[in-house]
N, C-alpha and C positions, 0 to 999 in steps of 0.2 A: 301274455304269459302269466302263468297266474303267481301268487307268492309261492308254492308249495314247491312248485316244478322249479322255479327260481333257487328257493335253499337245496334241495334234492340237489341242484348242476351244482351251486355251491360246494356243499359238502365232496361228491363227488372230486372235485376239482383241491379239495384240501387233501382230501386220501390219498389221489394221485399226488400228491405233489409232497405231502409225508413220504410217501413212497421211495420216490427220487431221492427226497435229500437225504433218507436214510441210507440209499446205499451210494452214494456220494460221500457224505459223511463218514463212514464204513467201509469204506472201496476195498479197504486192504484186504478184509475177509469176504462179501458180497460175489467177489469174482474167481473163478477158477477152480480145480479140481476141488478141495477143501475148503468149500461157502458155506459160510454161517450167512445168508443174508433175511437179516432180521425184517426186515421190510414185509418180507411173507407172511407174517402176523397178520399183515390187515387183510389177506384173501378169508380171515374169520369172520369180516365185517359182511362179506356176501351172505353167511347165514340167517342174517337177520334184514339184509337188505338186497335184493336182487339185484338193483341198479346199480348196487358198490360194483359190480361187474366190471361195468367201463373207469369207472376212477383207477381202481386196482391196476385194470389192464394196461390203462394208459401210463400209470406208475411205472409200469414193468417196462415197455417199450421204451418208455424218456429214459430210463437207468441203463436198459440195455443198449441203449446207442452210446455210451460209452465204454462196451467188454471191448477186450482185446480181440475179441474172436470173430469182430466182424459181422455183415449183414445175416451170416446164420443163426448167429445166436439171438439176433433182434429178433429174427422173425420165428423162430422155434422156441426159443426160450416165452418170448410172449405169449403165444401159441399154450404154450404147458400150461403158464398160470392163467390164460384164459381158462383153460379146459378145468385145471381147477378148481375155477371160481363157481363155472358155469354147474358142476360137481355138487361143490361145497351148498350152493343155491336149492338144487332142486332135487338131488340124490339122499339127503341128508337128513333123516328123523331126528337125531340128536347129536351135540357140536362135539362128542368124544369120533366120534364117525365122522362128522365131517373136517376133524385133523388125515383121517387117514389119505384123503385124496390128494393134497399137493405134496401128501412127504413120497408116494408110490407115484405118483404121473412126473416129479421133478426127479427122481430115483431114476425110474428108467427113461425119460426123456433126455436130462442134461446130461446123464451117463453116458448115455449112445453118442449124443450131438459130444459128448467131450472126447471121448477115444476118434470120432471122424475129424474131427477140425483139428485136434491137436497130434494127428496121426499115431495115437497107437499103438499097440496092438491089440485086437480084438477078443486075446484073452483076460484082459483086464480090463473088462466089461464089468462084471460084478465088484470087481475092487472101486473102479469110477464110482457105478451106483451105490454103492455103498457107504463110499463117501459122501455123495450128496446128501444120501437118505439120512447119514448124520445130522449133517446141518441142519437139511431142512426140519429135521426132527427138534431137534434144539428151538430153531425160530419160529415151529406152531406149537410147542409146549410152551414156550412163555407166553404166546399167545393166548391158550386156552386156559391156563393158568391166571393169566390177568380176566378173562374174562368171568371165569368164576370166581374171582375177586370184587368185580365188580356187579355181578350177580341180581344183588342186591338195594343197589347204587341207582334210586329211581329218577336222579336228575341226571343221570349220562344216560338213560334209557330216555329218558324224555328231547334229550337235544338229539341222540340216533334216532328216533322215531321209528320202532323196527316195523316190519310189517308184515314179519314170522317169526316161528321160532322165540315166540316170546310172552309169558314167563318158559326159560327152556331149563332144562335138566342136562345136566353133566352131559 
């Protein structure tokens, strides 16, 4: 294995694992109709890195095997910020655009998954999504926000090593 692919699994393996303890650490908001979970932030890191894929997802999956909700939310809720990531990676000319994908796939995804598992009523569908779409809105604006912070920042570009989307524009 060579060094490169070696830090690459590294890195990966610190993302995911950022990931988790953020919403461990967090739990209180992280979970349930009204989530702020901040953890979402690093589905930005796929913009610049396509392998952030599996760290990310793995993140998501180790956090979601503690909701209350059960093996649906493991597998859907990871499901979304895959889809995200996979989104944010390869649909995305610039990182204002690729906020819009997890805040709309986690909107109406955990919206739906939260009126079926917590039964209910299917009129408050949009009120679910909306709620999410709060949060997750909150958690990829600080996101994007730190990152055009760091913009400029050529020794955190040098240890992410991107390998698009870089030098990128708002």
């Amino acid at each position: 294995m060579s060094d490169k692919l070696l830090l690459k699994i590294a890195q990966n393996g610190i993302a995911g694992a950022i990931y988790f303890l953020l919403c461990l650490l967090l739990s209180g908001i992280s979970y349930g109709p009204m989530q702020i979970r901040f953890a979402e932030l690093l589905c930005l890191l796929c913009f610049f890195r396509p392998d952030f894929i599996s760290g990310v997802t793995i993140g998501c999956f180790l956090a979601n095997l503690g909701s209350t909700l059960g093996w649906p939310d493991i597998l859907i809720g990871t499901a979304a910020t895959f889809l995200s990531c996979v989104l944010i990676s390869f649909a995305s000319p610039r990182m204002l655009i690729a906020c819009l994908y997890p805040i709309a796939i986690n909107a109406f995804v955990v919206g739906a998954e939260l009126c079926w598992l917590l039964e209910l009523p299917w009129d408050t569908y949009w009120y679910q999504a909306g709620l999410v779409c709060a949060g997750e809105t909150i958690a990829i604006a600080i996101g994007y926000v730190f990152f055009l912070l760091v913009k400029r920042n050529k020794g955190f570009f040098k240890v992410l090593q991107p390998s698009r989307h870089y030098p990128f524009k708002y």
